[in-house]
N, C-alpha and C positions, 0 to 999 in steps of 0.2 A: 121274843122267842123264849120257850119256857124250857130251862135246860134238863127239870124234871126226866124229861123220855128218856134220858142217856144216862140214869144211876144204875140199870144194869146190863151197861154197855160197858166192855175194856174200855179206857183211856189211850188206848195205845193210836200215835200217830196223831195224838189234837194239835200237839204245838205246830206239827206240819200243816196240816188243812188250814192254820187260822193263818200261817205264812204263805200258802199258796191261795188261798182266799184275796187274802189283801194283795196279791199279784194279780191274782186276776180282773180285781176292779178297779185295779188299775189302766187295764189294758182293756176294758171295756170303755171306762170315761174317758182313757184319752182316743176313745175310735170312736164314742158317742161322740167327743167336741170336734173332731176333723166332718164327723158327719155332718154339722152344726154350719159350720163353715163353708162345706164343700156347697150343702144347700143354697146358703146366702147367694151366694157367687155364682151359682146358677139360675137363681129365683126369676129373676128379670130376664132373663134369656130366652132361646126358642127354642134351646136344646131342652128336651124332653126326657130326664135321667130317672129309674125309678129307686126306690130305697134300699133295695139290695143291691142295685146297679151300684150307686155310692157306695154301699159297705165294700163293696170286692173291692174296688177299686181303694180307697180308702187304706183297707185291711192289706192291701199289696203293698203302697207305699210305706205305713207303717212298720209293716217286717223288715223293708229293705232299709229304709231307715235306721233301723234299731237291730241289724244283722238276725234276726230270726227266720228269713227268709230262705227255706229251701227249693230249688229247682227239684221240679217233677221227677226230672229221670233221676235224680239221684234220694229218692224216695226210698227205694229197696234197699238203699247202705243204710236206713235205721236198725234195720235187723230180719230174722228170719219171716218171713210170708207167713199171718194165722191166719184162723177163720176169720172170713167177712162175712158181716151181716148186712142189715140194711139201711143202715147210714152209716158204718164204719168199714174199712180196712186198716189192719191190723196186723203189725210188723213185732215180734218178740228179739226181743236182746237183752241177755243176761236174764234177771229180774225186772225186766220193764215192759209193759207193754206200752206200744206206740200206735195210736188210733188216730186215722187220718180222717175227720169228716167231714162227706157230703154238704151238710145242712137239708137233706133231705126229710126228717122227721122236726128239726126245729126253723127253717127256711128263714135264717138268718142268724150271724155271727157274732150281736149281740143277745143274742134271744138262749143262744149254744152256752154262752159265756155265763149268764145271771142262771143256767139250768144246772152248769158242771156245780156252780159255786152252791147251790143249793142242795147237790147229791151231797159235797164235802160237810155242808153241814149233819147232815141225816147220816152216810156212811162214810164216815170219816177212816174205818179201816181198807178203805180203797180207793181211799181220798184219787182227784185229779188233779194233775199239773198242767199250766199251759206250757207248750213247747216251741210253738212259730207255725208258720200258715205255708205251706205250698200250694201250687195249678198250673194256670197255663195263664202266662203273662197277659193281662190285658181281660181275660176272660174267666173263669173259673176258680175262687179261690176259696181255699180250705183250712181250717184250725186242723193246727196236730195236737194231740193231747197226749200224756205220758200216763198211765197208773201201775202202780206196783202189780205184780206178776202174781197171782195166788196159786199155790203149788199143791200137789200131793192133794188136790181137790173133786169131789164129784159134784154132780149137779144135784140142788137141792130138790125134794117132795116139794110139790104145796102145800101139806100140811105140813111141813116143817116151816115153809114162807109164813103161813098163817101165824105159826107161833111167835118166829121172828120178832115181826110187823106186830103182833100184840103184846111184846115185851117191853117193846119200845114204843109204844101211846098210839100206835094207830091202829085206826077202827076198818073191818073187811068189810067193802061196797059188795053190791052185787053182781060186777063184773069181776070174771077172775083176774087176779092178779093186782086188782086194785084196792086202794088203803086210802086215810084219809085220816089227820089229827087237825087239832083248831085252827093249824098254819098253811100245810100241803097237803097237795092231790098228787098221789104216788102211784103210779100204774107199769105195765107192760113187767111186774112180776112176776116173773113165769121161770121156768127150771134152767133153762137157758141163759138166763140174768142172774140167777143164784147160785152160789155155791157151798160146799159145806166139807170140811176139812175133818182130818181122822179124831180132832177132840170136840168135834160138832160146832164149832164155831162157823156163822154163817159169813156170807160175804156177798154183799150187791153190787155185782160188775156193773151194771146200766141198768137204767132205769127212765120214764118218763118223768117230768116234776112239772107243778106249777103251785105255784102261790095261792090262796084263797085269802 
């Protein structure tokens, strides 16, 4: 990773991202090694489990294990009800947002995990935290994520994103919204994902990522 793109970027908030990074790959390799396992153990069998089937399942006992496990109905004590969109619901308390997701846009809970950890690299002033998984015991389970709250903000122009995104090393596709430097493919930029604060400082709530 060439750390070039982010000389004119604030620093504010890296030593957090590079601790909540190393949190979260943690909590992906040890749900990647339970997967690993659960596999084995069912390989010779006739039960028929498919790979999200083991992550949920996986990803439940690991929360309960390690107390990060929230029960559904008590979802709404993370804090006030925000917008939802389309993999997330969104709970605000204090300075926090609390984003409960789907896996509807990433359709698995390691695929969520190596995607937050790769926004923190790129937008580290909205860095995410992981927080614990709630659903419905047995059936449906969900990462919660935590990001800082950004205040006193509008939604960014495009051409403001444009600029952004070419300050910081990435080149405009010809889809809107989408960006691309030697490492990642950065999409669903749009005004809705952007924001931009009364000294112009942007800020990327969400975003699509993958690797190249």
């Amino acid at each position: 990773m060439n750390d070039d793109i982010f000389e004119s970027v604030s620093q504010r908030g890296r030593g957090e991202e590079i601790a909540e990074n190393r949190r979260i790959y943690e909590v992906a390799d040890e749900l990647s090694r339970r997967c690993q396992l659960y596999e084995a153990q069912f390989r010779d069998g006739q039960e028929h489990v498919s790979r999200f089937e083991i992550e949920q399942r996986v990803a439940e006992q690991y929360a309960k294990d390690n107390g990060i496990w929230i029960p559904m109905d008590e979802v709404f004590e993370l804090g006030v009800p925000g917008p939802s969109g389309n993999e997330n619901d969104t709970y605000v308390s204090n300075d926090i947002v609390y984003k409960v997701n789907n896996l509807l846009n990433s359709g698995s809970i390691l695929k969520l995990l190596y995607k937050i950890s790769w926004h923190n690299i790129l937008f580290y002033d909205t860095y995410y935290s992981f927080y614990g998984f709630t659903g419905f015991e047995g059936r449906t389970i969900m990462p919660i994520l935590q990001q800082r709250l950004v205040k006193n903000a509008t939604l960014a122009t495009p051409i403001e994103i444009d600029t952004y995104m070419a300050a910081i090393g990435f080149i405009k596709l010809n889809n809107e919204g989408r960006y691309a430097n030697a490492d990642f493919e950065v999409w669903d930029l749009v005004p809705r994902n952007v924001l931009v604060d009364k000294d112009g400082d942007m800020f990327v709530v969400d975003a699509e990522i993958k690797t190249l």
